[in-house]
C-alpha positions as CSV (number, residue, x, y, z in Angstrom):
1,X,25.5,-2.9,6.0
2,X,26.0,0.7,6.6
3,X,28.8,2.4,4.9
4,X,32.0,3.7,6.9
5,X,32.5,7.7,7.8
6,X,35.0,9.2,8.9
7,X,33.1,10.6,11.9
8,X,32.2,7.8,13.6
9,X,28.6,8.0,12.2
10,X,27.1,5.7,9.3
11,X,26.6,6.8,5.9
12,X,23.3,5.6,4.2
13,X,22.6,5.2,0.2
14,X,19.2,7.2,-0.3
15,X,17.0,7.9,-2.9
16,X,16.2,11.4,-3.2
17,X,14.4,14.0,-5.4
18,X,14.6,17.1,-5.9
19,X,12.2,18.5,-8.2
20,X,8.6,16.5,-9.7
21,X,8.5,14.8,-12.5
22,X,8.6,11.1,-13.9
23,X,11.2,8.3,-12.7
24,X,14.1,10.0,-13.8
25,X,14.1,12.5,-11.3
26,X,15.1,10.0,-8.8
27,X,19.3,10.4,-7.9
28,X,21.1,8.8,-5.7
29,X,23.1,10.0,-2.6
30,X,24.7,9.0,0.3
31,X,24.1,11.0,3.5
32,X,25.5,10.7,7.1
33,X,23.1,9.3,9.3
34,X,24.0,10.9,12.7
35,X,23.0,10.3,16.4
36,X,19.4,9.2,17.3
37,X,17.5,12.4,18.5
38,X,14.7,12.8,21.9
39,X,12.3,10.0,20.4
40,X,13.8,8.5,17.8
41,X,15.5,5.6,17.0
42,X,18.6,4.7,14.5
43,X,17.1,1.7,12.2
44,X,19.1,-0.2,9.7
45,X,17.2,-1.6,6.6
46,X,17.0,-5.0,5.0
47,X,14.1,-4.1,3.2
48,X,12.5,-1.5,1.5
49,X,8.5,-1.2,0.3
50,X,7.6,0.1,-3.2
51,X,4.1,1.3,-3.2
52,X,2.3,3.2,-6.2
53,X,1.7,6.2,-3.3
54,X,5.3,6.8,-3.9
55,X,4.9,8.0,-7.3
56,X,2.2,11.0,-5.8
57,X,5.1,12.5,-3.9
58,X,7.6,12.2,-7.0
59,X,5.0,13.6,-9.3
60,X,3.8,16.2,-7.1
61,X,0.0,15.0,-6.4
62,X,1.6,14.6,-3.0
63,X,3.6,18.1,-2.2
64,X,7.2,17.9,0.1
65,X,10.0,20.5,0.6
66,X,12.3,19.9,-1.8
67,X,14.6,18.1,-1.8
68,X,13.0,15.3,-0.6
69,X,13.4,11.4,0.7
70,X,11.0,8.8,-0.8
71,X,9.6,6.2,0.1
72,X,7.4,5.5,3.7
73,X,7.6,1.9,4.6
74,X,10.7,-0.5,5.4
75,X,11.9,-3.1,7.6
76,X,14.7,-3.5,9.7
77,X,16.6,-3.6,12.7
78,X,17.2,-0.9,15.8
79,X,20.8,0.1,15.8
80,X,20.5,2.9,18.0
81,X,18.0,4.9,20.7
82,X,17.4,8.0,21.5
83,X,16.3,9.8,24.4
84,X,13.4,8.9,25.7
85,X,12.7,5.4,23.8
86,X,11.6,2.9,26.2
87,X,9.4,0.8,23.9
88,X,12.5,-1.0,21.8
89,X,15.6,-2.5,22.1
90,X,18.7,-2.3,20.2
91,X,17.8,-5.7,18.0
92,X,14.5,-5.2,18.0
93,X,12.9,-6.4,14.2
94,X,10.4,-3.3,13.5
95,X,8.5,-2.4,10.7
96,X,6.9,1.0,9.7
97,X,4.5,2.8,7.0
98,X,2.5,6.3,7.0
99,X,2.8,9.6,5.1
100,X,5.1,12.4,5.3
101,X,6.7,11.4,9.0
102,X,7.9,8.0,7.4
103,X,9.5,9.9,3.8
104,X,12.9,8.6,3.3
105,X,12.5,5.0,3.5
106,X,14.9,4.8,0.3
107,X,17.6,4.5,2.4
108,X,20.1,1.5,4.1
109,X,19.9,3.2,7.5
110,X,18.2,6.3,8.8
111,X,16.2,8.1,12.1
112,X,13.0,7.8,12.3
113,X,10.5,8.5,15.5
114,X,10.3,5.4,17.5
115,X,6.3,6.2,17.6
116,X,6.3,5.4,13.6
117,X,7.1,1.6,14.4
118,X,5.5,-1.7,14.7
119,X,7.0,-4.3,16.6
120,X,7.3,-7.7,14.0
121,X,6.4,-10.7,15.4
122,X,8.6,-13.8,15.5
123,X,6.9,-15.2,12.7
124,X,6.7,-12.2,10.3
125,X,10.1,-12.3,8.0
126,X,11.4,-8.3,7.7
127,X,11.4,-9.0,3.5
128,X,7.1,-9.8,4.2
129,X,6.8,-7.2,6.4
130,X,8.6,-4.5,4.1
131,X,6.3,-6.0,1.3
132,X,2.8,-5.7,3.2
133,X,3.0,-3.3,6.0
134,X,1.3,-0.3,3.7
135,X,-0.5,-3.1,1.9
136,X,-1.5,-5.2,4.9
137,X,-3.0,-1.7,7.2
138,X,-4.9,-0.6,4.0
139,X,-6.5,-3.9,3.7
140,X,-7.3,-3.8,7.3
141,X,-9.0,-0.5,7.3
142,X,-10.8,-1.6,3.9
143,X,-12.6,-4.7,5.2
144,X,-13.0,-4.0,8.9
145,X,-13.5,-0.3,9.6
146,X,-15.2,1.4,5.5
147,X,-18.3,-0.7,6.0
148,X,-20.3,-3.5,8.2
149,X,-19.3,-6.3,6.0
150,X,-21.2,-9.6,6.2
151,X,-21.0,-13.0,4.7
152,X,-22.6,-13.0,1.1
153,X,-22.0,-9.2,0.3
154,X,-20.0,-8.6,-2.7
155,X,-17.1,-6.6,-3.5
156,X,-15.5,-5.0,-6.8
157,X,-11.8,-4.8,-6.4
158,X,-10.2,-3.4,-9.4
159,X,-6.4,-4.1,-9.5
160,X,-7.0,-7.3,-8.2
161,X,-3.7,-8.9,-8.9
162,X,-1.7,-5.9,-7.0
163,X,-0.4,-6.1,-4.1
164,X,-3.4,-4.6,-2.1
165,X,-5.8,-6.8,-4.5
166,X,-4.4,-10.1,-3.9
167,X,-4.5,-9.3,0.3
168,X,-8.0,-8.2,0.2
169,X,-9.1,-11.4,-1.9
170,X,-7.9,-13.8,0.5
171,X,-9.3,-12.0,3.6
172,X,-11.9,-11.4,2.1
173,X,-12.6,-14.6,1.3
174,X,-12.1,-15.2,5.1
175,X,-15.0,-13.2,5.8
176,X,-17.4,-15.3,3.1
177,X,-17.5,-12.1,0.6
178,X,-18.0,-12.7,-3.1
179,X,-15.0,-11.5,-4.7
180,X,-14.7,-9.6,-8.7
181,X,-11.6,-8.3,-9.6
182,X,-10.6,-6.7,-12.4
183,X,-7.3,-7.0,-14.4
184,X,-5.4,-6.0,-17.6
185,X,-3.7,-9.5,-18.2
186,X,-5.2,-13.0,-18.6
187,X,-2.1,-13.9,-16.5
188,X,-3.2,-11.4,-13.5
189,X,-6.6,-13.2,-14.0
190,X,-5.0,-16.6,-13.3
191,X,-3.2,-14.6,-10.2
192,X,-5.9,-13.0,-8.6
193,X,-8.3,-16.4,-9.1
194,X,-5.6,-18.2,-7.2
195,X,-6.0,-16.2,-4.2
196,X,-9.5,-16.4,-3.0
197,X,-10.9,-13.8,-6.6
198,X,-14.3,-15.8,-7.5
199,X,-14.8,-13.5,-10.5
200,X,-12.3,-11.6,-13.0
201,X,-13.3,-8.9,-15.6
202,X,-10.2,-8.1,-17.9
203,X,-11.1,-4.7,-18.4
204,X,-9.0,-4.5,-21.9
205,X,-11.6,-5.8,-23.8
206,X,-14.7,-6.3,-21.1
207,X,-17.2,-3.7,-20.0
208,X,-16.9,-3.7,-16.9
209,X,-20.0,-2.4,-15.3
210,X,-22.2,-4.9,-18.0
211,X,-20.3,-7.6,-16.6
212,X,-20.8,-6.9,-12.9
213,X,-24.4,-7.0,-14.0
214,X,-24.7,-10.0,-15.4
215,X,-22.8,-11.9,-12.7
216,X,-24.8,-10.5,-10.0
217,X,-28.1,-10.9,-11.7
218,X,-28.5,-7.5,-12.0
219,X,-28.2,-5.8,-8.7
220,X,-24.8,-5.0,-8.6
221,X,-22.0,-5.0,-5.9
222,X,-22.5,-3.4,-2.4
223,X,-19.0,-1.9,-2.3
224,X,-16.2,-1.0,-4.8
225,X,-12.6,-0.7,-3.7
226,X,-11.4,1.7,-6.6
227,X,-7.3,2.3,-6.7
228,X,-7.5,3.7,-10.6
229,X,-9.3,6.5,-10.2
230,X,-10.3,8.4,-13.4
231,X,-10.6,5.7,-16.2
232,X,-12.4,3.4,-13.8
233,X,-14.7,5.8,-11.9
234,X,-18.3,5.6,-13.8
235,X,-17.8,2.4,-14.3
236,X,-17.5,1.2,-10.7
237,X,-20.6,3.8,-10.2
238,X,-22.6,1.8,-12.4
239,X,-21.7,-1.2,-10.6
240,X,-22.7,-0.2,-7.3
241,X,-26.5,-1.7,-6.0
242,X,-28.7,0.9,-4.9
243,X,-27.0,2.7,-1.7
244,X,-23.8,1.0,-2.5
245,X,-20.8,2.4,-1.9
246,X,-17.9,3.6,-4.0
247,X,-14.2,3.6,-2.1
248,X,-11.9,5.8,-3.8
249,X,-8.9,4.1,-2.8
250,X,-6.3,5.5,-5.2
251,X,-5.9,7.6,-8.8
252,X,-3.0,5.0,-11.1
253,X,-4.7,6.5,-14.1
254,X,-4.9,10.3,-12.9
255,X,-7.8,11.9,-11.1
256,X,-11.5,11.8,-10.8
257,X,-12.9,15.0,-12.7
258,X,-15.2,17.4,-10.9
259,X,-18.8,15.9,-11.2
260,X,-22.2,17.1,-9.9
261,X,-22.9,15.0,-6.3
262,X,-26.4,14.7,-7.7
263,X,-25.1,12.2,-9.5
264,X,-25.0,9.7,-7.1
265,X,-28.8,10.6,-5.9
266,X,-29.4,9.3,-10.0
267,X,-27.3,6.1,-10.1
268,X,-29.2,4.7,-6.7
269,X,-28.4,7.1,-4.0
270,X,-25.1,6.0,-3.5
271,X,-22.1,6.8,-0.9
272,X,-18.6,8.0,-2.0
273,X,-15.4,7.9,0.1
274,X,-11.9,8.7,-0.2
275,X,-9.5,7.4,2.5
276,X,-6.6,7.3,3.6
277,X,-4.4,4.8,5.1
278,X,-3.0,7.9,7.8
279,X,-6.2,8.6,9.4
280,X,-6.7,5.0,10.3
281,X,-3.6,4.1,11.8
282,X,-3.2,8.1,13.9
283,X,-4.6,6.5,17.0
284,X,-1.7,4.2,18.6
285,X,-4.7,1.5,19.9
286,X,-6.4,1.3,16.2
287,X,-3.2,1.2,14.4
288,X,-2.0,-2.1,16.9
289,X,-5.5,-3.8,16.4
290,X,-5.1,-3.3,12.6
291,X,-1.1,-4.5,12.6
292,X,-2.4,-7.7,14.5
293,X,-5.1,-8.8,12.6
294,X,-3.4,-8.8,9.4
295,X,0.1,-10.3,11.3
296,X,-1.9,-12.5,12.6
297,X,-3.5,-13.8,9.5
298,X,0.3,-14.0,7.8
299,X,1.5,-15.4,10.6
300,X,-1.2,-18.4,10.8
301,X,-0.6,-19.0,6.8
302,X,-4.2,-17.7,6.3
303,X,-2.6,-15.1,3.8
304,X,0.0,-15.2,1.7
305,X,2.1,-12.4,0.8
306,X,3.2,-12.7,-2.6
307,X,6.9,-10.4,-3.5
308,X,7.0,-10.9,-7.2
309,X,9.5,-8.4,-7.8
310,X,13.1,-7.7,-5.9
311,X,15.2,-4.6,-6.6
312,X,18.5,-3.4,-5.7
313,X,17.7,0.4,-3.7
314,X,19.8,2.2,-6.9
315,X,17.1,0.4,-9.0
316,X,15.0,2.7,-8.1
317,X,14.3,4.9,-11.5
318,X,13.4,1.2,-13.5
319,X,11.4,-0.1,-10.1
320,X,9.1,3.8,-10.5
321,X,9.3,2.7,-14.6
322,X,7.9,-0.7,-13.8
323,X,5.6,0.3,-11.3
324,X,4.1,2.5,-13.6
325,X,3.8,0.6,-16.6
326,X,1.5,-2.0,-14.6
327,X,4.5,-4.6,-15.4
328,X,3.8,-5.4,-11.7
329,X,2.2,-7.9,-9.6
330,X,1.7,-9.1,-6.1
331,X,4.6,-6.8,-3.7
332,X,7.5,-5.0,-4.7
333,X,10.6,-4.9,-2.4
334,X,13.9,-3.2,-3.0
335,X,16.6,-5.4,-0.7
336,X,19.4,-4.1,1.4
């Protein structure tokens, strides 16, 4: 609920920052939430996404004016138009994610551009869709738009028990892809087998790249989703096939050192990318055929979104601390 003002307008908790650093930097504020603007709408929260992308803006690998909201993706309900929105109702369940137009999702109400939001459909709860909107579009883009897919390929998927790991095993699985996901924990093994993982390397005490070997009889994987970035990123080179190619999908563990691009002529000619979830969801069309796919899948019970971890929002410094420490699994969600 939002808190009372003296003004007539609502007054939201946020989460704020004003300078980089680790989890502590996070405060919290409350701010008056004001009238809805030309194109925007006034959306209250009952849910809140925590994604690892959230700790690139709080450390600085992501640069913001200062200070600074955080978070990009929630779920809620319209409160209030502006000017100019034709597209939603007041009452209308909407969920959002992007980049720096969404920062500021820590909050129990705020504006936001009516543009930023996806409609929810009937069957879509708002705690789901505040735990898979990021997650869910980034699994889209991965498995229907980085590479022509086709039954019997096989995949790498470090971070497999995540929240982006356990989505893409089960579609994946969908499409008749051999899934191998690594983890740290015997536990995230057991996790990430359970939803649609056919092979798991715990990287703790397994070579990696030897044991992609040996499971695909030496060839090696045709693609490799890679969110760890610089302790994982020879070894998912090395476990590429010839002309296989290598998805940088995120840095946890810091990022890639400078190498020599004739590198990848020597381990089998081999593609590199490095996406990102905003350049696949800028065109309105794309973004919609994305956001339906995976709603549509949720919504049929062909994947399951798993929220293994709740938070209240002033949580947020131990939800950062957690997120960090890989003590996660599955979603995160901080409830309103």
């Amino acid at each position: 609920m939002p808190l009372p003002s003296q003004q007539g307008n609502p007054v939201t908790q946020a989460i704020k920052f004003d300078r980089i650093g680790g989890p502590e930097v996070l405060y919290s504020t409350t701010v008056e939430v004001g009238r809805p603007g030309p194109g925007q709408v006034r959306l209250r929260h009952a849910a809140v996404g925590l994604n690892y992308a959230d700790t690139y803006f709080r450390n600085g690998t992501y640069p913001v004016p200062m200070p600074s909201g955080m978070g990009v993706e929630a779920a809620g309900i319209v409160e209030a138009l502006g000017e100019g929105v034709s597209q939603f109702a007041v009452g209308d369940r909407v969920t959002y994610t992007g980049f720096t137009n969404t920062l500021g999702a820590y909050s129990t109400e705020r504006l936001i551009d009516a543009a930023a939001l996806i409609r929810l459909p009937d069957g879509i709860a708002l705690e789901t869709a505040a735990a898979m909107t990021m997650r869910g579009l980034t699994s889209a883009y991965l498995l229907r738009r980085i590479y022509p897919f086709k039954a019997g390929d096989t995949l790498l998927l470090h971070a497999a028990a995540g929240g982006v790991g356990l989505i893409v095993s089960q579609w994946a699985q969908l499409l008749g892809l051999t899934v191998i996901g690594t983890v740290s924990t015997e536990e995230k093994a057991a996790l990430a087998r359970a939803h649609g993982c056919h092979h798991t390397i715990n990287y703790s005490h397994e070579d990696v790249a030897k044991r992609v070997r040996e499971l695909t009889d030496g060839v090696g994987v045709n693609v490799v989703f890679d969110s760890v970035g610089k302790t994982t990123f020879e070894a998912s080179l090395d476990s590429l096939k010839r002309r296989g190619l290598m998805v940088c999908v995120g840095t946890a563990s810091g990022p890639v050192p400078p190498f020599n691009p004739h590198m990848l002529a020597r381990k089998g000619s081999l593609f590199l990318t490095r996406p990102a979830l905003a350049d696949y969801i800028a065109d309105p069309a794309e973004k919609a055929e994305l956001a339906g796919e995976i709603f549509g899948h949720i919504a049929a019970g062909r994947i399951q979104i798993e929220i293994n971890q709740r938070y209240a929002l002033g949580d947020a410094v131990q939800a950062h601390r957690d997120l960090e420490a890989r003590k996660t699994t599955g979603s995160s969600i901080f409830v309103i």
